[in-house]
DOTIMAR-921724 format. One record per residue (C-alpha): residue number from 1; residue in three letters; x, y, z. Coordinates in Angstrom, 1 decimal, always signed. Layout:
BEGIN
     i    aa       c1       c2       c3
   NUM   ALA        X        Y        Z
...
END
This chain:
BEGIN
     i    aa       c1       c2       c3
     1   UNK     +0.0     +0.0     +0.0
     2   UNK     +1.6     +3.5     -1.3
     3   UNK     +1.2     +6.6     +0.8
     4   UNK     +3.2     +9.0     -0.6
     5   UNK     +5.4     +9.4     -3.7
     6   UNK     +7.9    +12.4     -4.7
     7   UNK     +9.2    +13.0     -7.4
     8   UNK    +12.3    +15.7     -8.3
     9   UNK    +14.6    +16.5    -11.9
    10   UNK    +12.7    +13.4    -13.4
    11   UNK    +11.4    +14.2    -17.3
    12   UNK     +9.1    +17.0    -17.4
    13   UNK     +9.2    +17.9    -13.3
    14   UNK    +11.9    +20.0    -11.8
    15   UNK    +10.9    +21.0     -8.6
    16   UNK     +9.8    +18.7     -6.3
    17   UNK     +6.3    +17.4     -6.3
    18   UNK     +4.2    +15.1     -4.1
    19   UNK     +1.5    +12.3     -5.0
    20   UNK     -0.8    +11.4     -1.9
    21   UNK     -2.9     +8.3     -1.5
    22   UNK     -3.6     +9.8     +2.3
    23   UNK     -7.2    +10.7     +3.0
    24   UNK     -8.7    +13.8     +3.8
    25   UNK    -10.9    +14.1     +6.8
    26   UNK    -14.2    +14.3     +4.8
    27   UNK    -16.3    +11.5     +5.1
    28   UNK    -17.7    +11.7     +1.9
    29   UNK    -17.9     +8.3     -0.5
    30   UNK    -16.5     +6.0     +2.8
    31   UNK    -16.4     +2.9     +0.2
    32   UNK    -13.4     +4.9     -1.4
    33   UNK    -11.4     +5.0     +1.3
    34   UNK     -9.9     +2.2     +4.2
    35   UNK     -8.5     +2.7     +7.4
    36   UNK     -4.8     +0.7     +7.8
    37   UNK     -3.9     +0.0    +11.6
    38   UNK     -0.3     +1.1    +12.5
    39   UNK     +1.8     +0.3    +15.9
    40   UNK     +0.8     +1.6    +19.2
    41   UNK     -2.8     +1.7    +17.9
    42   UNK     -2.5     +4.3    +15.2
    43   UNK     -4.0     +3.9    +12.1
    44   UNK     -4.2     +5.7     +8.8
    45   UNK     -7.0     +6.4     +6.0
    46   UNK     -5.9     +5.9     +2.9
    47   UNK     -8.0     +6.2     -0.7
    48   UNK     -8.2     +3.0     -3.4
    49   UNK     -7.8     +5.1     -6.3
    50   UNK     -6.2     +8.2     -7.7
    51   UNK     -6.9     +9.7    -10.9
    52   UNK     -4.7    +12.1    -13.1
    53   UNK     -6.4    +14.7    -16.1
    54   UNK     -4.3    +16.7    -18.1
    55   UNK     -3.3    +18.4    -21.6
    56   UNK     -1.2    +16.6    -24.3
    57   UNK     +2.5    +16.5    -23.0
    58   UNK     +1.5    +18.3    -19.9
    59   UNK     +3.3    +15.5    -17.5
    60   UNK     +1.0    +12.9    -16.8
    61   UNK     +2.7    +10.3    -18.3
    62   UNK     +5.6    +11.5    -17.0
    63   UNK     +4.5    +11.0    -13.3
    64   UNK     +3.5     +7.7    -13.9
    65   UNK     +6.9     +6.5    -15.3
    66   UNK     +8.4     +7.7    -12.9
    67   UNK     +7.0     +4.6    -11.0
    68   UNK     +8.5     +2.5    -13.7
    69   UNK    +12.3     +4.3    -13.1
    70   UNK    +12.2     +3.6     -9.8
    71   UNK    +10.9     -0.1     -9.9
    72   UNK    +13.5     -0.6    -12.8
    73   UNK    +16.3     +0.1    -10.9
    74   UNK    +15.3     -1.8     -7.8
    75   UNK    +15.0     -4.9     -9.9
    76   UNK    +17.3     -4.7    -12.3
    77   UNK    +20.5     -2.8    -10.9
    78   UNK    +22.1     -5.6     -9.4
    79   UNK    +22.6     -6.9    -12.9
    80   UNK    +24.2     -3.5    -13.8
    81   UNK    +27.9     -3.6    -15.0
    82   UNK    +31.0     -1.9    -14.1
    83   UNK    +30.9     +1.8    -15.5
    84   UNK    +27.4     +0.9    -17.0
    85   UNK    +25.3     +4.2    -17.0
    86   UNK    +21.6     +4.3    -15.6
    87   UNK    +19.6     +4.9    -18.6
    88   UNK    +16.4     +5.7    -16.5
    89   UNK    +18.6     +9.0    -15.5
    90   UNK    +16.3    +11.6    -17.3
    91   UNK    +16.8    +14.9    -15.7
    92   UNK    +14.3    +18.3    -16.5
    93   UNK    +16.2    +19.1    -19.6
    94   UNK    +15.0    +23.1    -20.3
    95   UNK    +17.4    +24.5    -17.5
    96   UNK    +20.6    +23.9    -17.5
    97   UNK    +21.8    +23.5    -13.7
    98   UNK    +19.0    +20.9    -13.9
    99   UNK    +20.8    +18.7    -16.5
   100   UNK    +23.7    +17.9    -13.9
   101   UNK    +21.7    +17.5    -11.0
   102   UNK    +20.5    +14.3     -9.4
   103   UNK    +16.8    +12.8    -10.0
   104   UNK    +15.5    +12.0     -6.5
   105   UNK    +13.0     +9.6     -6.1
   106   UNK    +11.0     +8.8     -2.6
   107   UNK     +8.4     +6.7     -1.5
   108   UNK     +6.3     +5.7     +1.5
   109   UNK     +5.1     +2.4     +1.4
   110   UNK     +3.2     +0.0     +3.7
   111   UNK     +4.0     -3.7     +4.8
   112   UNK     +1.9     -6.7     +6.3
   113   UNK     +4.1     -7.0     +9.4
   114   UNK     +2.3     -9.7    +12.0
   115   UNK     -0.6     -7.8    +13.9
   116   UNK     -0.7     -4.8    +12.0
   117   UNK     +1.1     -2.7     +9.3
   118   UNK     +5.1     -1.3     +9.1
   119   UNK     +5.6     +2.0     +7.2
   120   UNK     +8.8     +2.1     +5.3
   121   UNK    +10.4     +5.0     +3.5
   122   UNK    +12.9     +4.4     +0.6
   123   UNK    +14.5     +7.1     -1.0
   124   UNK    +16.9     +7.5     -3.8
   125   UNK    +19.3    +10.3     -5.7
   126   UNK    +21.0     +9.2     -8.6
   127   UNK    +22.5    +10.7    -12.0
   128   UNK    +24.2     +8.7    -15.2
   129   UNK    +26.6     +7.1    -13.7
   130   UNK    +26.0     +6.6    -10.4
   131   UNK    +23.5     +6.2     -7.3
   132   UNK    +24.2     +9.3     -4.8
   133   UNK    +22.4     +8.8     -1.7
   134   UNK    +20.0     +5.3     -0.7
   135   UNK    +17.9     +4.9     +2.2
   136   UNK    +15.6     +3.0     +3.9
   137   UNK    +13.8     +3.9     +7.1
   138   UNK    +10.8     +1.8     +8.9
   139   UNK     +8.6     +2.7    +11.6
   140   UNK     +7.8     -0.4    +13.8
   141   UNK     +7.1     +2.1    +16.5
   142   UNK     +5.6     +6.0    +16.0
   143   UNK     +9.2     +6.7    +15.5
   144   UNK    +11.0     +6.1    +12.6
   145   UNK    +14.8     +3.6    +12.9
   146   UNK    +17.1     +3.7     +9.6
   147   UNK    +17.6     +0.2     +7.9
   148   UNK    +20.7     +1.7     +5.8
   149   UNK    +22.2     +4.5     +4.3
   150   UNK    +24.3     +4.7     +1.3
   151   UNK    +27.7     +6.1     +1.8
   152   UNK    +30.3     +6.8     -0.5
   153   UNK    +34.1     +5.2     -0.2
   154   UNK    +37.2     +6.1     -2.2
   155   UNK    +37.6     +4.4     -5.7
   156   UNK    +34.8     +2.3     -7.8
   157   UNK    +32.6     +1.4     -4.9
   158   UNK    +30.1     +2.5     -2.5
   159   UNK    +29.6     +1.0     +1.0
   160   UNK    +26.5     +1.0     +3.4
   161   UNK    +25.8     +2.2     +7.1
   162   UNK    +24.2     -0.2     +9.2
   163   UNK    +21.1     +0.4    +11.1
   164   UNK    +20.4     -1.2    +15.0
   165   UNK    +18.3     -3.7    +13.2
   166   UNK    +20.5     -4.6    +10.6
   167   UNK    +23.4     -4.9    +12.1
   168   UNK    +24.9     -8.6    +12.2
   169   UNK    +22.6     -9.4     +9.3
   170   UNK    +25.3    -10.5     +7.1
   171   UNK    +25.1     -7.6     +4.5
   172   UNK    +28.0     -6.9     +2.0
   173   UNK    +30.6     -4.3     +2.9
   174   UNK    +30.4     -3.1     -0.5
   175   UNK    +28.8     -2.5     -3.9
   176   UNK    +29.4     -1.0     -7.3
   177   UNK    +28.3     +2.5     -7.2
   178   UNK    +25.9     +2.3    -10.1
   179   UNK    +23.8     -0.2     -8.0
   180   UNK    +21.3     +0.3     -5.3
   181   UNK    +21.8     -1.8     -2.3
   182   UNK    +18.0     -2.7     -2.5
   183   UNK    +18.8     -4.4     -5.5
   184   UNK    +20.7     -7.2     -4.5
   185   UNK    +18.1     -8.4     -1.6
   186   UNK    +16.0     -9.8     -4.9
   187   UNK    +18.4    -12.7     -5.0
   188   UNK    +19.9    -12.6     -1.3
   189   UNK    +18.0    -13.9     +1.3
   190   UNK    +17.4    -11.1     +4.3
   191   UNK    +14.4    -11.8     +6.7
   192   UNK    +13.8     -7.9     +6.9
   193   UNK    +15.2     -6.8     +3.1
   194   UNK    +13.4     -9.8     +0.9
   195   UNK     +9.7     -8.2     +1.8
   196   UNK    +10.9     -4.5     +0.5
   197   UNK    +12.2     -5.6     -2.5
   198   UNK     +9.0     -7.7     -3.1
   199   UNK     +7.2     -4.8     -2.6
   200   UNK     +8.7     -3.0     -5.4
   201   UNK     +8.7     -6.1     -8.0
   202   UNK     +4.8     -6.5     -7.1
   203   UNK     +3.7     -3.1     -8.5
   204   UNK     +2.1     -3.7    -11.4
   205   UNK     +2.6     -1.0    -14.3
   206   UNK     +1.4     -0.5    -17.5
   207   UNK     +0.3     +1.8    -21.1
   208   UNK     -3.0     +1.2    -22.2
   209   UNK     -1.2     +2.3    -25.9
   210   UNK     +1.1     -0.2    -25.9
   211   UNK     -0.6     -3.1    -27.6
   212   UNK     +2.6     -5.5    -27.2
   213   UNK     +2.1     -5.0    -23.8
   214   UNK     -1.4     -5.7    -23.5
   215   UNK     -0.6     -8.8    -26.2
   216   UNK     +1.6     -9.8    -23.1
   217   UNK     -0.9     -9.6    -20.4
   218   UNK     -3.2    -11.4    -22.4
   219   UNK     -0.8    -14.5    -23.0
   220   UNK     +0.1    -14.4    -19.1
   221   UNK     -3.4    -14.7    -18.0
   222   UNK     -3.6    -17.9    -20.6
   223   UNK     -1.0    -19.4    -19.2
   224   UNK     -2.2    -19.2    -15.8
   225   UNK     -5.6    -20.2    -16.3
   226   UNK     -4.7    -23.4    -17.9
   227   UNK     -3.8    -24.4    -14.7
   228   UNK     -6.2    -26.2    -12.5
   229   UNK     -5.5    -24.4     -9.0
   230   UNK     -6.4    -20.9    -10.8
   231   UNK     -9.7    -22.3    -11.8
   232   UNK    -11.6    -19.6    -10.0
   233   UNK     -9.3    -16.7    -11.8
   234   UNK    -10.9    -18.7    -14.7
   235   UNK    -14.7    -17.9    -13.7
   236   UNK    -13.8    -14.3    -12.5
   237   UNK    -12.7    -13.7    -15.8
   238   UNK    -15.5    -14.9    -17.7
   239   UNK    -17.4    -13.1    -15.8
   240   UNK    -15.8    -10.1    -15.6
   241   UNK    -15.9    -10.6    -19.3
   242   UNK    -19.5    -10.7    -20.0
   243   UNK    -20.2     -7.7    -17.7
   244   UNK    -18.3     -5.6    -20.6
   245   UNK    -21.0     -6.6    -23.1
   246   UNK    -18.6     -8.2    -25.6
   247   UNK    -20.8    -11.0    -26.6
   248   UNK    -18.5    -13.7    -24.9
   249   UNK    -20.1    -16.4    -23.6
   250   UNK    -17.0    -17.6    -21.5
   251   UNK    -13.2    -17.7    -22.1
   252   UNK    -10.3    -20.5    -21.3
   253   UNK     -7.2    -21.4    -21.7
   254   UNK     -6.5    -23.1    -25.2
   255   UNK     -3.7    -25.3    -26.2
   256   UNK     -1.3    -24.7    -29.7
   257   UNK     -2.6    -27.4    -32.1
   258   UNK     +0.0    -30.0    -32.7
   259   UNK     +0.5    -28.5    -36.4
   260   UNK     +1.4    -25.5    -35.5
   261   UNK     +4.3    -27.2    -33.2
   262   UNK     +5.3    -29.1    -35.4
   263   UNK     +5.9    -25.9    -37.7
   264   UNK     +8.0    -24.5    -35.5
   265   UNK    +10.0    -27.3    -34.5
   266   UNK    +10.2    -27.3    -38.0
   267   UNK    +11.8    -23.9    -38.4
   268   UNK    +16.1    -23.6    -38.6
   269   UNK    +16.6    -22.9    -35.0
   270   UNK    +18.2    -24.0    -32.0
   271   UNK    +16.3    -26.4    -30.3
   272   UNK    +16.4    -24.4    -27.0
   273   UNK    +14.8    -21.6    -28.6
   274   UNK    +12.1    -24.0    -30.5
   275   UNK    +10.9    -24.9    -27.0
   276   UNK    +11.2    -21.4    -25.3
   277   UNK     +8.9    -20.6    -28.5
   278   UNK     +6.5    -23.5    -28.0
   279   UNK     +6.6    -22.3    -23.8
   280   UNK     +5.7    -19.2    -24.1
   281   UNK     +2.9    -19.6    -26.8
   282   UNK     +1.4    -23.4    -25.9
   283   UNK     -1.2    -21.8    -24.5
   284   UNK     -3.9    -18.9    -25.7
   285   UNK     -7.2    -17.1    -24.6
   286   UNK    -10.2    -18.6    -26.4
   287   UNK    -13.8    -16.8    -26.0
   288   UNK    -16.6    -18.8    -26.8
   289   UNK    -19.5    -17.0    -28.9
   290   UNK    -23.3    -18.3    -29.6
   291   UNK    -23.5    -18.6    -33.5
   292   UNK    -26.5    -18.2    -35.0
   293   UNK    -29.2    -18.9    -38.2
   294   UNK    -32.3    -17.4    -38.8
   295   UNK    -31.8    -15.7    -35.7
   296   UNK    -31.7    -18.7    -33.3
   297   UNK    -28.5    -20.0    -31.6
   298   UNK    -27.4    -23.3    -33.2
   299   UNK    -24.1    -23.9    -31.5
   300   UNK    -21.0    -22.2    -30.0
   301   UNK    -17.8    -21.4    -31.6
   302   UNK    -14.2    -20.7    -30.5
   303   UNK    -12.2    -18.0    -31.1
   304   UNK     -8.3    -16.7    -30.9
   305   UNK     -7.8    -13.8    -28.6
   306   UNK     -4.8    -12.9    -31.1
   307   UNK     -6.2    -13.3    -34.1
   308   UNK    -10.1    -12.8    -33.8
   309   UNK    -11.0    -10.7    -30.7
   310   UNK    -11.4     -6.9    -30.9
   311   UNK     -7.7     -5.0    -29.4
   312   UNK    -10.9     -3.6    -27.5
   313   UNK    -11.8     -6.4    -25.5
   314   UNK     -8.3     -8.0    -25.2
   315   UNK     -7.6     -4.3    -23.4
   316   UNK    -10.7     -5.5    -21.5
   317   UNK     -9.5     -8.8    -20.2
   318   UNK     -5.8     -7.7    -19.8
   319   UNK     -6.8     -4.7    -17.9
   320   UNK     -9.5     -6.8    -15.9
   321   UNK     -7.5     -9.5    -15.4
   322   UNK     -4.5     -7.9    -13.8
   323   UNK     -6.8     -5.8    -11.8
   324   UNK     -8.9     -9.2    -10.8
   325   UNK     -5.6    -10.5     -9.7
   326   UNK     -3.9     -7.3     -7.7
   327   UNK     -7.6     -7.8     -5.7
   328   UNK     -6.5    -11.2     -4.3
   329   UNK     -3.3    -10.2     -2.4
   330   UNK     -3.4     -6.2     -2.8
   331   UNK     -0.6     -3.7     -4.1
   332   UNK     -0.3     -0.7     -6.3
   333   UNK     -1.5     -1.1    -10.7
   334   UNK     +0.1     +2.1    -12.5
   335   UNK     -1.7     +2.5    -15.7
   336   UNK     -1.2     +5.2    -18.1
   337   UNK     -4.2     +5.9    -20.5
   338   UNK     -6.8     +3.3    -18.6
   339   UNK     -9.6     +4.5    -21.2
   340   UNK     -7.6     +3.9    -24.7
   341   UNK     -9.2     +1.0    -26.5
   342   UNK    -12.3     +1.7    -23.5
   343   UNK    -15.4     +2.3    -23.7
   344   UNK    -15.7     +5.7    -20.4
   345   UNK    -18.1     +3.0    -19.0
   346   UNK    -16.0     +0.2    -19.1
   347   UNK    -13.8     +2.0    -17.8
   348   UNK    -15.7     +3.5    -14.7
   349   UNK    -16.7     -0.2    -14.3
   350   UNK    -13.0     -1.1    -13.3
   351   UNK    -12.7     +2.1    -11.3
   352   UNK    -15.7     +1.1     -9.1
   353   UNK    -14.6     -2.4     -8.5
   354   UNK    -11.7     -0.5     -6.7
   355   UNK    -13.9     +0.8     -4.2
   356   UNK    -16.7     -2.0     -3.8
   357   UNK    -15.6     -3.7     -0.2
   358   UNK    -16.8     -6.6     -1.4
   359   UNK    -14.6     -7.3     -4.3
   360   UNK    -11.4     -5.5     -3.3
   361   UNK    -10.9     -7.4     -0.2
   362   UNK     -7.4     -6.8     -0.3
   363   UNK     -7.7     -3.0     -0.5
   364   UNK     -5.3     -2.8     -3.9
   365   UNK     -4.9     +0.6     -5.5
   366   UNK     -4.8     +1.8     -8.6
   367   UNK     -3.1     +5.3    -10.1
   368   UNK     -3.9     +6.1    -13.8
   369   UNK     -4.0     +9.1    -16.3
   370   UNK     -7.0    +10.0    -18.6
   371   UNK     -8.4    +12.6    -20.9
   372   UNK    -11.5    +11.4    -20.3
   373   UNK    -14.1    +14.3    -17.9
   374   UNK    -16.9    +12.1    -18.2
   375   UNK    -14.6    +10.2    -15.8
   376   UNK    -14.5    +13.0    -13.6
   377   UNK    -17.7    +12.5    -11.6
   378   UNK    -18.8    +13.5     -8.2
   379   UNK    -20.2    +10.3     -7.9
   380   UNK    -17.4     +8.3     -7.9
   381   UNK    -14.7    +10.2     -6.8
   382   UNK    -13.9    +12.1     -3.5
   383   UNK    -11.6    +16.3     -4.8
   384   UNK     -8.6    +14.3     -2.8
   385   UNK     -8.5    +11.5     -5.6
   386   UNK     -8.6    +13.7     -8.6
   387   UNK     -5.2    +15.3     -9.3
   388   UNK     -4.2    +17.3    -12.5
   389   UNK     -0.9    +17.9    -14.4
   390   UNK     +0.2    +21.3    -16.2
   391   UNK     +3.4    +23.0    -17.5
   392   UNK     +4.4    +26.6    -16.2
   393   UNK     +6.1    +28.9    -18.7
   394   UNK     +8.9    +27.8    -18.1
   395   UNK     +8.1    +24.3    -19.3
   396   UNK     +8.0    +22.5    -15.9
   397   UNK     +5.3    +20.3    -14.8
   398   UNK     +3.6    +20.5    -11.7
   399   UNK     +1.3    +18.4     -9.7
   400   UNK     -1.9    +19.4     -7.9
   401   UNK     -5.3    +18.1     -6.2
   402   UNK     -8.4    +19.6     -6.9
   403   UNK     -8.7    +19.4     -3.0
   404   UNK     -6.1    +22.3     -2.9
   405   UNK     -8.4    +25.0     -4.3
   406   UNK    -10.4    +27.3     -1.9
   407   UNK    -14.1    +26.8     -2.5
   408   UNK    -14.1    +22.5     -3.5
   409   UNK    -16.9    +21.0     -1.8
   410   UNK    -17.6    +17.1     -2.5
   411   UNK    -20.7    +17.7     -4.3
   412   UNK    -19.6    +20.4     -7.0
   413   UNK    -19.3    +18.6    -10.5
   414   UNK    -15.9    +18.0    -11.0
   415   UNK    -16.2    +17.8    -14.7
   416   UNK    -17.9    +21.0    -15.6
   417   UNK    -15.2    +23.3    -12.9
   418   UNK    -12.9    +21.5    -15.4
   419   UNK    -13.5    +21.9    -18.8
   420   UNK    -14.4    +25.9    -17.7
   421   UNK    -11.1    +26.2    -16.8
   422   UNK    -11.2    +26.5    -12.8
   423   UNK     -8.9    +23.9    -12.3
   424   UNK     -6.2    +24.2    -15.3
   425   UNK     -4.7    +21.7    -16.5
   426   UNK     -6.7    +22.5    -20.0
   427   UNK     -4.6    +22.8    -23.3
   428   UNK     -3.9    +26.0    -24.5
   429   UNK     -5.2    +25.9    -28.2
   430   UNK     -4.2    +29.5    -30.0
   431   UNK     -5.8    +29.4    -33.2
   432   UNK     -4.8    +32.8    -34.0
   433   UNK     -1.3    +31.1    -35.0
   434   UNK     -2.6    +28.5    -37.1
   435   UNK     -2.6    +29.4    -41.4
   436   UNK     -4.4    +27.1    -43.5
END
C-alpha cells in the first residue's frame, strides 16, 4: 500500500512534487477509502484510487513512469555492469543546472508486518553514472529507525551504514556504485530486506497504448488459467468478461494445435529456442460466442484472442484480469491511459470495482491518467483522488489536487469546474497562429 510518492529532476518535473494516496478528513464516499492499523494503535485512512487529467505533454505520463524508473532500478540494478550508465537517468532538460543534478525519487510504502502494518520510507538520488544517496527507514514504532544508508568510499565502490536492526545481518561491505543496495536483496536472502524488494517487484505497471504490452498480459493470464489451482481466476474472468458486453459467452485457456508445433519445430533454430517458443505460446485465450441462423442459436464457436477478438476487448480482459488479480493479495497497478481501446463506462466499471468492499478485499490501488471528464464524476470520486498535471512557462510540470483550491466541496461537478477552466490543466489551443 503507497502513501506517498515524490518526485524531483525526473522528465518534465523539476521541482519537487508530491502524490498522496492519504485521505482527507471528509467523510464523503466511505467505500473509497480504508482505514490501515499502524503500531501503538494508530492507524491511517488511505484512498483506493487516484486519478490524473491533463493536456497533451503536460506530464501525466511522465509522473507515472516515474513509478516505472524507480521499480526498474530496484530490480534490475544488481545486474548492472562496471561503468554501466543508468539509462532511467532523465533529468528536466530546459534548464541547465537541472541537467547535472541528481533525480530524486522517494516513497512511503506500507507492509503486512504480524498484527498490524510497518511503514517504510525508501528514497533515492542518482545521476548517469552513479547512485548518490540510498535509504531505507521503517517505523515499527511512531518513530521512525534507519535500515541503511548509502555512503560513498574512495575508488569504484560505494559502501552501506548499518542500522540497529541490521546490524549482524550479514550484509556486503560493499557495492558497485551504479547499484542500489536494494537491488541485490531480490536474490539474497534477508528476513527484513526480501519483503521490501517484493514490494517493489509486485507493482504492477502498464500503457494502455502499448498493444505488445497488453498482447503480453493477455498470454500471461492464458498461461495461468490453464492451470487447474487458478480455476476460480478462470470464472472471475468470464465473468468479468461478459459484464463488458462483448458477446462472450466464457473464455479459457487453449492449447497450440500440434500442427502449429510441429511448424516451428520445423523452423532452422536452436532447439532451446524452439521450445522457449513452443513455452511461451502453448497456450492462448479462447472466448466462446453463440452462432447463429435465422436468428436462433445453433451452437458455440471458438475464437483466438490474437487473431479474432477486438484489441478492445483483449484491453478489456488484460486490464481486468490484472486488476482481478492485484484484488487477491493487494498492491499498487500504474496505468497510463486506462480509457484507450475503452469504452468511459467500461472504464468507470474497473474504477468502481476498486472501491466496492466486497470485491477488493485486499484493499489494492490503482493510479492512472486520462483525458476522459466524463470520468470525472462527483459520484465516484472524493476532490482528494482527482489530481491534474500542467506545465508553467517555463516548461516545468507540476502536480496538484483539486482538494487544494479554496471553495471545493464534495458535491460540486468536478467535470464541468474543469473543462471551464477553474482547475487548469486545460490545453492552451491559440488558433490565431494557425494558417491554412
Amino acid at each position: 500500500m503507497v502513501l506517498e510518492f515524490k518526485i524531483e529532476n525526473f522528465r518534465s518535473f523539476k521541482t519537487e512534487q508530491v502524490f498522496s494516496f492519504v485521505a482527507e478528513t471528509t467523510k464523503s464516499k466511505p467505500n473509497n477509502v480504508f482505514e490501515v492499523l499502524l503500531p501503538k494503535n494508530t492507524s491511517v485512512r488511505l484512498l483506493k484510487s487516484g486519478v490524473i487529467f491533463g493536456a497533451n505533454a503536460s506530464g501525466k505520463s511522465n509522473f507515472l513512469k516515474a513509478f516505472y524508473a524507480l521499480q526498474f532500478l530496484v530490480t534490475n540494478s544488481d545486474t548492472f555492469k562496471l561503468d554501466k550508465t543508468i539509462d532511467c537517468y532523465e533529468p528536466f532538460l530546459l534548464d541547465k543546472n537541472a541537467r547535472k543534478e541528481p533525480t530524486k525519487f522517494d516513497l512511503t510504502f506500507l507492509l503486512k508486518g504480524d498484527s498490524n502494518y510497518i511503514k517504510y520510507r525508501y528514497a533515492i538520488e542518482y545521476n548517469d553514472t552513479e547512485i548518490i544517496a540510498e535509504s531505507l527507514d521503517y517505523f515499527p514504532n511512531i518513530q521512525p529507525a534507519n535500515l541503511f544508508k548509502r555512503k560513498r568510499l574512495d575508488g569504484e565502490y560505494h559502501g552501506i551504514k548499518r542500522g540497529d536492526d541490521l546490524k549482524k545481518k550479514g550484509i556486503p561491505e560493499k557495492f558497485l556504485k551504479n547499484q542500489l543496495i536494494l537491488s541485490k536483496f531480490g536474490s539474497e536472502p534477508h528476513e527484513l530486506l526480501n519483503p521490501v524488494y517484493r514490494f517493489f517487484d509486485d507493482l504492477s505497471i502498464g500503457n494502455a497504448l502499448d498493444k505488445r504490452q497488453i498482447s503480453n498480459l493477455v498470454d500471461e493470464l492464458g498461461k495461468e488459467i490453464s492451470k487447474p489451482e487458478n480455476e476460480h481466476l478462470a470464472r472471475q474472468l468470464s465473468s468479468l468478461i461478459k459484464a463488458g458486453d462483448t458477446q462472450i459467452e466464457n473464455i479459457f485457456a487453449g492449447e497450440m494445435s500440434m500442427k502449429e508445433i510441429d511448424s516451428i519445430k520445423n523452423l532452422p533454430l536452436p532447439d532451446k529456442i524452439k521450445d522457449k517458443i513452443i513455452e511461451d505460446n502453448r497456450f492462448r485465450i479462447m472466448g466462446e460466442h453463440k452462432v447463429y441462423e435465422n436468428g436462433e442459436v445453433i451452437g458455440y464457436e471458438n475464437f483466438d484472442f490474437r487473431t479474432n477478438i477486438s484489441l478492445g476487448t483483449n484491453a478489456i480482459f488484460a486490464i481486468g484480469g490484472l486488476i482481478l488479480k492485484k484484488f487477491e493479495k493487494g498492491g499498487l497497478i500504474v496505468f497510463d491511459e486506462l480509457d484507450n481501446s475503452l469504452h468511459p463506462k467500461i472504464s468507470r466499471f474497473f474504477i468502481q470495482l476498486f472501491h466496492n468492499t466486497n470485491i477488493n478485499k485486499g484493499n489494492a490501488q490503482i493510479i492512472f491518467s486520462t483525458h476522459e471528464p466524463l470520468l470525472m464524476d462527483k459520484d465516484m470520486f472524493r476532490s482528494d483522488q482527482i489530481w491534474f498535471t500542467q506545465k508553467n512557462k517555463y516548461g516545468e510540470s507540476e502536480l496538484y489536487s483539486a482538494q487544494d483550491f479554496e471553495g471545493v466541496r464534495e458535491d460540486i461537478p468536478f467535470d464541468k469546474w474543469y473543462m471551464a477552466g477553474k482547475f487548469g490543466a486545460l490545453p492552451h489551443i491559440q488558433e490565431s497562429l494557425l494558417s491554412l
